[in-house]
C-alpha positions, 0 to 999 in steps of 0.5 A: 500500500502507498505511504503519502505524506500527511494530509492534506493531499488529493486522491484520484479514484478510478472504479471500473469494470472490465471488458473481455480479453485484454487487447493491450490493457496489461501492457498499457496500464503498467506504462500509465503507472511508471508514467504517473510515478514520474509525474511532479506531485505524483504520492504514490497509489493503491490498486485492487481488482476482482469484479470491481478494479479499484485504483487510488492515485494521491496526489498533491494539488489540483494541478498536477492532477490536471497535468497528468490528465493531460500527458499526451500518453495517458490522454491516449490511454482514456481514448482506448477506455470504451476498449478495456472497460464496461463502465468506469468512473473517477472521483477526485477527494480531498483527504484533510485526515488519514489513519491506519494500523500504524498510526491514530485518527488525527 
């Protein structure tokens, strides 16, 4: 699981459902994680997939958010959505408060 820094700091949260086979998928979404790994206020991101795949990017303003969106790779990667996924959706949070098992609610 991804470590970001102390709130506050953005989350990207894409929920999708796959399609059959994987015409390039596997392939183009580990590019998209390298990429994003690369990208100024890029934190780090959680991923999980059955049914429902499940991916939290965090991430440190809005604007790097707007910029990794618009990275000409990853613009080229959503063209490919209707491909690789029935339905998905994004959801951008503002998280001013985390905690987990190694730490108490501040």
């Amino acid at each position: 699981m991804a470590m970001p820094p102390e709130p506050p700091y953005y989350a990207v949260i894409f929920t999708s459902v796959r399609t059959a086979g994987d015409q390039g998928y596997a392939a183009t979404a580990a590019r998209m994680v390298e990429l994003a790994a690369a990208q100024p206020g890029f934190l780090g991101a959680d991923s999980a997939r059955n049914d429902v795949g499940i991916t939290v990017s965090y991430w440190r303003d809005l604007a790097a958010i707007r910029a990794w969106r618009e990275h000409p790779e990853h613009r080229a990667a959503i063209a490919q959505a209707g491909a690789w996924y029935a339905h998905y959706s994004v959801r951008v949070a503002y998280v001013e408060r985390a905690w987990g098992s190694e730490s108490c609610p501040a």
